[in-house]
C-alpha positions as CSV (number, residue, x, y, z in Angstrom):
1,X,-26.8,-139.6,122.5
2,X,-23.2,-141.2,122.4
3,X,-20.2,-139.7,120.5
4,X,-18.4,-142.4,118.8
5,X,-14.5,-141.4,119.0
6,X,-12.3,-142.8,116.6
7,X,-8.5,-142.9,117.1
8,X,-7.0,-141.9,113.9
9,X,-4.1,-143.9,113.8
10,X,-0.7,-142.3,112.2
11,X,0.7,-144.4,109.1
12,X,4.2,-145.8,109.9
13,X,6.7,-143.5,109.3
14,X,9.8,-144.6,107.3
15,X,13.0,-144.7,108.7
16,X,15.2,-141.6,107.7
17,X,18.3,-142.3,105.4
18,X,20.7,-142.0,108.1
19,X,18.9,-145.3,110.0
20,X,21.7,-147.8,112.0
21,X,19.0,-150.9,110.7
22,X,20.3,-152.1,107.0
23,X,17.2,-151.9,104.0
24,X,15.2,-155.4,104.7
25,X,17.4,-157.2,106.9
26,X,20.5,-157.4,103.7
27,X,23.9,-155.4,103.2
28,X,25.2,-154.0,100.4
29,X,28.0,-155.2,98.7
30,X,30.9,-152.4,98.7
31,X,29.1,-150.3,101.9
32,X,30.6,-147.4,103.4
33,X,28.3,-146.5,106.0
34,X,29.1,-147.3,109.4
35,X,26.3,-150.0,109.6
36,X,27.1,-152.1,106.8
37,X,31.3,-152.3,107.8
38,X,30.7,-156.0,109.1
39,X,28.6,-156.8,106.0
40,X,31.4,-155.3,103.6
41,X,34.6,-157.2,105.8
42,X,32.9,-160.0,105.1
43,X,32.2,-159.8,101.6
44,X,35.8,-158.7,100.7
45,X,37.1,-161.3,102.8
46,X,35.1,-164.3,100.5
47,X,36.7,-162.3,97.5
48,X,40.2,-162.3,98.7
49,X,39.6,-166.1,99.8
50,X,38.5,-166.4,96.0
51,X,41.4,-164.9,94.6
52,X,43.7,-166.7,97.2
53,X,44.7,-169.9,94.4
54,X,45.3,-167.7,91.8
55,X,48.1,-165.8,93.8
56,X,49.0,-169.4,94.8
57,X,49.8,-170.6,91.0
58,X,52.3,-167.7,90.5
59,X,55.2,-169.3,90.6
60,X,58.3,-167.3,92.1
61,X,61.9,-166.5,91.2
62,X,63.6,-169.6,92.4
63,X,60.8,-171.8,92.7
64,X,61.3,-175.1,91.4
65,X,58.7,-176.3,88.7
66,X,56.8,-179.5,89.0
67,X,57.3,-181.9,86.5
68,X,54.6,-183.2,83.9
69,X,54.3,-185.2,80.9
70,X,53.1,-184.1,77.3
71,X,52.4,-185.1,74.0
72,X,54.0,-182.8,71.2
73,X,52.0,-182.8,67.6
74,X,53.8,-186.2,66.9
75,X,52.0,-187.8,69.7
76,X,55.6,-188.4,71.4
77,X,55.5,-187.4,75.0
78,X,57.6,-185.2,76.5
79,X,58.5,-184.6,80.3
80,X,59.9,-181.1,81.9
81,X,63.0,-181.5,83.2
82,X,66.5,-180.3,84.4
83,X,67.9,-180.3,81.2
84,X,65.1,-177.2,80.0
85,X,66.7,-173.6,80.0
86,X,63.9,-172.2,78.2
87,X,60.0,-172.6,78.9
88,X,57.7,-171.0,75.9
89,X,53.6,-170.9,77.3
90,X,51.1,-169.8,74.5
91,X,48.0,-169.6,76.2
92,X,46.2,-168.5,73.0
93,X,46.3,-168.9,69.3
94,X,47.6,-164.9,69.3
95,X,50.4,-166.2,71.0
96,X,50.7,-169.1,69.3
97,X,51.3,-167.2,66.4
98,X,54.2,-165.1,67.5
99,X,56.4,-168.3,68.3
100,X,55.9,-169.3,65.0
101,X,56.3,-166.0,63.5
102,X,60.0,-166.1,65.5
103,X,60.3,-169.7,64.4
104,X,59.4,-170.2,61.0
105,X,62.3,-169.4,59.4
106,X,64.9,-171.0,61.6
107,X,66.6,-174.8,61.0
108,X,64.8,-177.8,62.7
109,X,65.9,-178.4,66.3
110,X,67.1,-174.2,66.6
111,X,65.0,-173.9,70.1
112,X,66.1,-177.7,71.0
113,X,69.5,-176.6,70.6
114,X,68.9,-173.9,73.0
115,X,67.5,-176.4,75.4
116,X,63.8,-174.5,74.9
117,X,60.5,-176.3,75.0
118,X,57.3,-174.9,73.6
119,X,53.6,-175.3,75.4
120,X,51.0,-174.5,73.2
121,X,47.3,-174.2,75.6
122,X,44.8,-175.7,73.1
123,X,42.5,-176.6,75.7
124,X,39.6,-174.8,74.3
125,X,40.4,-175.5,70.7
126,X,37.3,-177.5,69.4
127,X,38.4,-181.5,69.7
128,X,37.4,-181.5,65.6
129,X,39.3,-178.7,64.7
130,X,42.5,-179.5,66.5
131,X,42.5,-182.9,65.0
132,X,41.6,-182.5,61.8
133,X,43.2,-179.2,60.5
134,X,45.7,-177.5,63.6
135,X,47.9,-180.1,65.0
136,X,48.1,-181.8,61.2
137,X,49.7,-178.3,60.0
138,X,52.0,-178.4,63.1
139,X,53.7,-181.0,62.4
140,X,55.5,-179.0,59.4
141,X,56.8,-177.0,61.7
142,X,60.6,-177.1,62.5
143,X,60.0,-177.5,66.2
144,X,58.2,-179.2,68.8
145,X,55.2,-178.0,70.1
146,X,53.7,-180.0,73.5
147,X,50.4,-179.6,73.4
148,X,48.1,-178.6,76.4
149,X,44.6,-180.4,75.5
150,X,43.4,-180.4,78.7
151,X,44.4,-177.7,80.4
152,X,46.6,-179.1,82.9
153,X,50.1,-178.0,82.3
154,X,49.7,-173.9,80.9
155,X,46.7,-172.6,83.7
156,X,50.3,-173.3,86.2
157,X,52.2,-170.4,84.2
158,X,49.4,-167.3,84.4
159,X,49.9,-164.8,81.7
160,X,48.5,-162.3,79.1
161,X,46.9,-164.3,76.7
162,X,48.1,-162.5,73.7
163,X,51.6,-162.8,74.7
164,X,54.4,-165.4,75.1
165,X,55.2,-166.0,78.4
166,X,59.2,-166.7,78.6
167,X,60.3,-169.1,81.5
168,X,64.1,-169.1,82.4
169,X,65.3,-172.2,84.3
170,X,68.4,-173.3,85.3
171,X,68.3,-177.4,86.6
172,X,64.0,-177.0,87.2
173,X,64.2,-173.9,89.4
174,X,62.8,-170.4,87.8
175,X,65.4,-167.7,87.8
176,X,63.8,-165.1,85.0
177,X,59.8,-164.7,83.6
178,X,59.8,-162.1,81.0
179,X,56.6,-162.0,77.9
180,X,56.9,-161.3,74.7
181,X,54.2,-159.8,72.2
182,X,55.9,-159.6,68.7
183,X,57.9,-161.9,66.7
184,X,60.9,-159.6,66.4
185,X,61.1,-159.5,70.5
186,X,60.5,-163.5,70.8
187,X,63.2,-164.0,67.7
188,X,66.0,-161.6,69.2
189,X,65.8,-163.2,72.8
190,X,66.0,-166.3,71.1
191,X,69.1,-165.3,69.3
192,X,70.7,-164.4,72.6
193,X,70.0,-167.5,74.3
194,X,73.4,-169.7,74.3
195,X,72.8,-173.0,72.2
């Protein structure tokens, strides 16, 4: 007679919380355990990479602004240059409604008198309503508006899109950035500015 001896063999055992080997070979996003550090450097690193460009596009006290070429509602084109005190960015239609809320009321060539040009963003204004019912109604407006259709010009002055960003220049360099939410604020800078 022969005993037949089995080994029992233990199941594997999972590793306790407090392991050093990361959950199936992958890291966690935002880790804090010890473990997981060189995952998390390099995530934040790609995000601060990512981010990079937009810090780049701030432009800073003194900077000098590149030039560039737009068409107002009249379809005449207009280019930035020296001569501009005052730079007007409405990155939305919010915003776009404040300068006209400011500007309504005053007589034709008031913010061209104060050397001040107006960039309206309409880059994600459907192509059918911007031709068939915006810019038509802009042009009974007593000022120029250049108008950003593609995007190129306003993404270079970052800002809160329900607010007027205010450029001061002095011969194409930027000496003051202040924003503006209401008409009334818009309307009494506007009032101070020197013709």
């Amino acid at each position: 007679m022969t005993l037949k001896t089995t080994a029992v063999q233990k199941p594997p055992q999972a590793l306790p919380a407090t392991s050093l080997e990361p959950a199936q070979g992958r890291c966690r996003l935002f880790a804090v355990q010890p473990f997981e550090k060189e995952c998390a450097v390099k995530r934040w690193s790609m995000l601060l990479l990512a981010l990079l460009p937009l810090w780049a596009q701030a432009l800073e006290i003194g900077e000098r602004l590149a030039p560039w070429t737009l068409l107002d509602q009249f379809d005449q084109p207009y280019s930035l240059d020296s001569q501009a005190r005052i730079l007007l960015v409405a990155r939305s239609m919010d915003a776009a409604k404040v300068v006209n809320a400011a500007l309504k009321d005053k007589p034709k060539g008031y913010l061209q008198e104060r050397h001040g040009v107006f960039v309206a963003d309409i880059q994600r204004m459907p192509t059918v309503i911007a031709k068939l019912f915006a810019v038509p109604a802009m042009k009974d407006y007593p000022y120029r508006v250049m108008l950003d259709r593609d995007g190129r010009v306003a993404p270079r002055y970052p800002a809160a899109e329900d607010q007027v960003l205010w450029l001061q220049l002095q011969d194409g360099q930027l000496v003051a950035r202040q924003a503006f939410a209401t008409a009334a604020q818009l309307a009494a800078a506007l009032e101070r500015a020197q013709p």
